[in-house]
N, C-alpha and C positions, 0 to 999 in steps of 0.2 A: 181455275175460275175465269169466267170471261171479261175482260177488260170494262166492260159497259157495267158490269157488276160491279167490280172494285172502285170504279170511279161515282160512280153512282151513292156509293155511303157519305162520300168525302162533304162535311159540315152538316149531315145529315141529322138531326135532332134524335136520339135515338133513347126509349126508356126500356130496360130489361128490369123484369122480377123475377126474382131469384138467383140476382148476381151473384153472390157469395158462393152457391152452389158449383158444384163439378163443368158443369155444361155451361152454368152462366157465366163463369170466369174465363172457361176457354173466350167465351161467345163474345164477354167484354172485351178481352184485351186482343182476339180479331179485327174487334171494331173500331178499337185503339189504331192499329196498326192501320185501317182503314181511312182514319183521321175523321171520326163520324166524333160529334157530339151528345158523348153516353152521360146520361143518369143512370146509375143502378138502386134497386132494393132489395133490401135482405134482411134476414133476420136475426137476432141474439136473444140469447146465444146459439151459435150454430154449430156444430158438429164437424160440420163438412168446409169447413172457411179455409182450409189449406191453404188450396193452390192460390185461391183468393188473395192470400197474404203471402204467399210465397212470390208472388206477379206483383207486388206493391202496388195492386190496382186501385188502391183508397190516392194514391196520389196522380194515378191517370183518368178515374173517372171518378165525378162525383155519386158518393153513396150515402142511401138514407136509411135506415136504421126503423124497420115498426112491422108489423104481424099484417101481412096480404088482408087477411078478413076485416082489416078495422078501415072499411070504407068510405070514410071521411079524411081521412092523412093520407088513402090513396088518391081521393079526386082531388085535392089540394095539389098535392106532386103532382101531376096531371095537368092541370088547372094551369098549373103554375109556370112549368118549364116547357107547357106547348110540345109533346114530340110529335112526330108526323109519323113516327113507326113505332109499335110493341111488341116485343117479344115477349111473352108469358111464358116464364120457366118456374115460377116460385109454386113449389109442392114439397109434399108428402114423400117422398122421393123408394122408400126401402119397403118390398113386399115385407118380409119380419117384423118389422117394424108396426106397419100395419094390424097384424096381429095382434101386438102390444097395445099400440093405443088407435081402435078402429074409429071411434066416434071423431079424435084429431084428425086423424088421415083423411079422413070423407068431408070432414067440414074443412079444413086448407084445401083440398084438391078439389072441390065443387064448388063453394061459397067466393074461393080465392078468381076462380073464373068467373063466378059469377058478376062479380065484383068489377071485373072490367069491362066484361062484355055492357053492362048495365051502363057505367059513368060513359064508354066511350060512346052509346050509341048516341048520343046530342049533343057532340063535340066535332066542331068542321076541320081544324089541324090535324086530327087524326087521320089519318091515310090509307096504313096499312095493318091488320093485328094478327099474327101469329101466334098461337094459343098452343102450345106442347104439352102434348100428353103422352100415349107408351105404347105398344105394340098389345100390352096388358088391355086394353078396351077389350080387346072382341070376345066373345061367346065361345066358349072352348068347343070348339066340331068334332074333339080327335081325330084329325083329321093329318097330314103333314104337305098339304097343300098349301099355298102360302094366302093368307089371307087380303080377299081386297079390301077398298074401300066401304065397299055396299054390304059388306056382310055384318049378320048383325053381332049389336053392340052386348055384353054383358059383364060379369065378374062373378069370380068363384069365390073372391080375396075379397076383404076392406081395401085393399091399394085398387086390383082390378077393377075394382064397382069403382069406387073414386073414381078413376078415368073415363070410366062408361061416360060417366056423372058429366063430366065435363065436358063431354063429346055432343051429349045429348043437348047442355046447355048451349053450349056455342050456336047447334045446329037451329034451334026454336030460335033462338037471336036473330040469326043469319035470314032465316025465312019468315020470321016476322017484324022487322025492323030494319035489317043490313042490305040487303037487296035494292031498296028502295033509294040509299041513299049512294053517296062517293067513296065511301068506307071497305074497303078488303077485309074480311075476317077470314080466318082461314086455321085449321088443325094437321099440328103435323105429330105422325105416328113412327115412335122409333123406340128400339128397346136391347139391350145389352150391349150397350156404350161402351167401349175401353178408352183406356191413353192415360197418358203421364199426368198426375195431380190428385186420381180418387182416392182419397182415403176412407172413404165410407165405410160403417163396417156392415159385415155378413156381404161382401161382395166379394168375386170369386178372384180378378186381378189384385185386389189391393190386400185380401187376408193374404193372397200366395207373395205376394212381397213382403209381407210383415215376416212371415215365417223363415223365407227365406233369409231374409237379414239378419232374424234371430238366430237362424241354425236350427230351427222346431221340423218337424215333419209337417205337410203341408195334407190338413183333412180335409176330405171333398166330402159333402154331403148328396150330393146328386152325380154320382160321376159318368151317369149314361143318359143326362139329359143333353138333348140335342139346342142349339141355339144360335139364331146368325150374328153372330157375333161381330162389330164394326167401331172402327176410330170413330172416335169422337167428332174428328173435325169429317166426318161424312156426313150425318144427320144436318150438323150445323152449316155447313155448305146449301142442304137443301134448305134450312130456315131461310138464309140469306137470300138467295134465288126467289124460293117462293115472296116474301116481303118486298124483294122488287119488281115480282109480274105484278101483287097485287097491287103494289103503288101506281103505276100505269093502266091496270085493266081490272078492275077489282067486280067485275062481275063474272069474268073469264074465268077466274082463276081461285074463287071463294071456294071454299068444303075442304072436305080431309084430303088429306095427301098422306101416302106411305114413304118413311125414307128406311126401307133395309138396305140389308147386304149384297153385295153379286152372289152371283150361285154360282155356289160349291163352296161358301161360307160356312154353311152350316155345319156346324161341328159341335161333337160331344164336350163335355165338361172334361174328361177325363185328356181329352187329345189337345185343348186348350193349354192345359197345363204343362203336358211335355212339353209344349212351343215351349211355354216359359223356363222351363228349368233348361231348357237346347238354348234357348239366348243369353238367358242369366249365366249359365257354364256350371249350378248348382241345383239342387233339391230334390228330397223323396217324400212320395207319396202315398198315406193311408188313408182309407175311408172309411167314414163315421158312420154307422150300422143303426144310431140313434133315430128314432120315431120323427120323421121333420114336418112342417106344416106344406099343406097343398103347394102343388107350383106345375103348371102345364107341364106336360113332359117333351112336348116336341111345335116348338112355337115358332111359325116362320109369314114374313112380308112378301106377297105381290107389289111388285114395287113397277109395275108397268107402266102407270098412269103417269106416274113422276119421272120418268124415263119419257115417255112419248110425247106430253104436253109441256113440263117447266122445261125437258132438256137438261137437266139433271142425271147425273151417272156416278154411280160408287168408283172408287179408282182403286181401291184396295183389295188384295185376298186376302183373307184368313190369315197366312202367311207375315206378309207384311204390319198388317196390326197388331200384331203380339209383337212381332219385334218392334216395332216402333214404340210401343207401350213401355216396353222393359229397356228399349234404350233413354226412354225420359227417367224412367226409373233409375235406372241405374246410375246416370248421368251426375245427378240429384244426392244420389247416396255416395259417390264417388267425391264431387266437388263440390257438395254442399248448398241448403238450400236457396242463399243466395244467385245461384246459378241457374233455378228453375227457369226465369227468363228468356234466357240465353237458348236452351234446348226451344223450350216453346218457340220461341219467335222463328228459330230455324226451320221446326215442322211446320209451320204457318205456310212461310214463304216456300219451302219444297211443295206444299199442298197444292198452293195459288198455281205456279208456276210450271207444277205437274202437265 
């Protein structure tokens, strides 16, 4: 990370939704480390609060507690602690899940954007907003070219429509209000996230650690779908990057942005896995023959645009992020969760200073 970056956070007003989450918590307690001044929100009860509370991040940042959609406790918090940056992470998070409950999913993951985009366009402390959605937007081509920005938007899934959803909303904001004003809004596109803390379930890193710790056989459901699969702190690097072209140039640098993987990332579900049982040093594999719900079969980022213009670059293979995954993991189960800390903060600072 380049130095102008890192110092650039430092007393920075900073508010994330969907702190609690996998990505929010890495995201907070980066921005901890940064010395920026976080608000988070999240919600209860949450599913996904782990790493959250494995990071005792309720005692580094302040956290509020209330449902994205109830837009009046949102502009309140907003209102209130002034941030001059947003990051929007708070969703719907699990295509399955989806399935489950489609009208929740569409309504947090559309309403929840809408929400912000709405209060923050008549607010002058706002600076810069970062709006996260998923690799899930785009209109399945069948194709295994990597998708750009400009291609269009759709969804086969309630999760994938949700993000459409949100993409589409940002964008009518952006060119009918944000343009106009001092305000950076800006969408960034990223999708099969690893690293040490997810516990979500129906995901493919964190069931393959439950099992293995159990001693269970580890079932794949998809084990020939392809995916670029990347650390966590690589998306999140491009968040940060991007939120600070737009805070300096917020007309340069507004609309979607892709943050995938390098190539030659892309890998099957099935070759994933061996990474992890090759680093863990345990686990065998059966796959589940059961009827599963829709899911792309071969999903990959043009990631040129983010390369050429933020200056922004993936530093991982495929390689690398499973091992670093299953060593936070492992770390974790070895020395206990008090310890999560400790691993994280290391992979931060190896990240930065890569």
């Amino acid at each position: 990370m380049e130095k102008l970056v890192k110092n650039f956070y430092k007393n920075k007003k900073i508010l994330i939704t969907g702190a609690t989450g996998f990505k929010g918590a890495w995201l907070s307690y980066w921005l901890h480390i940064l010395e920026a001044k976080v608000v988070g929100i999240g919600r209860k009860p949450n599913k996904n609060d782990n790493l959250f509370k494995q990071l005792d991040l309720k005692k580094k940042i302040k956290i509020k507690y209330f449902d994205i959609r109830k837009k009046k406790k949102l502009e309140k918090v907003i209102k209130n602690f002034k941030p001059s940056i947003i990051f929007h992470l708070a969703a719907q998070p699990i295509i399955s899940e989806g399935y489950k409950k489609p009208e929740e999913t569409i309504m947090v993951n559309s309403i929840g954007t809408l929400n912000i985009v709405e209060i923050c366009r008549a607010l002058k402390f706002v600076k810069s907003i970062v709006c996260v959605t998923s690799d899930k937007c785009y209109q399945n081509n069948f194709s295994t070219r990597g998708f750009k920005e400009n291609d269009k938007l759709g969804g086969s899934d309630p999760y994938s429509a949700s993000k459409a959803n949100a993409e589409i909303i940002v964008k009518s904001y952006l060119e009918s209000f944000y343009y106009d004003k001092k305000i950076g809004l800006a969408t960034g596109r990223a999708g099969n996230v690893i690293g040490g803390g997810d516990w979500s379930p129906n995901r493919l890193i964190p069931d393959c650690i439950k099992w293995i710790i159990k001693n269970k056989l580890i079932f794949l459901r998809r084990p020939k779908f392809n995916r670029p699969w990347q650390h966590v702190l690589e998306p999140l690097n491009g968040y940060l990057i991007l939120a600070y072209k737009l805070y300096n140039d917020p007309k340069k640098y507004s609309g979607a942005w892709n943050f995938g993987s390098k190539k030659g990332t892309v890998t099957s579900v099935f070759e994933v896995v061996k990474k992890i049982i090759k680093y863990w040093g345990k686990g065998k594999v059966k796959v589940n023959n059961k009827k599963q719900f829709y899911e792309q079969e071969n999903l990959q980022l043009d990631i040129s645009k983010s390369k050429k213009i933020l200056k922004w670059n993936p530093k991982y293979s495929i390689d690398q992020s499973v091992k670093l995954t299953v060593e936070w993991y492992k770390y974790v189960y070895l020395n206990g969760s008090k310890n999560a800390e400790k691993i994280s903060f290391k992979q931060i600072q190896s990240y930065m200073n890569d």
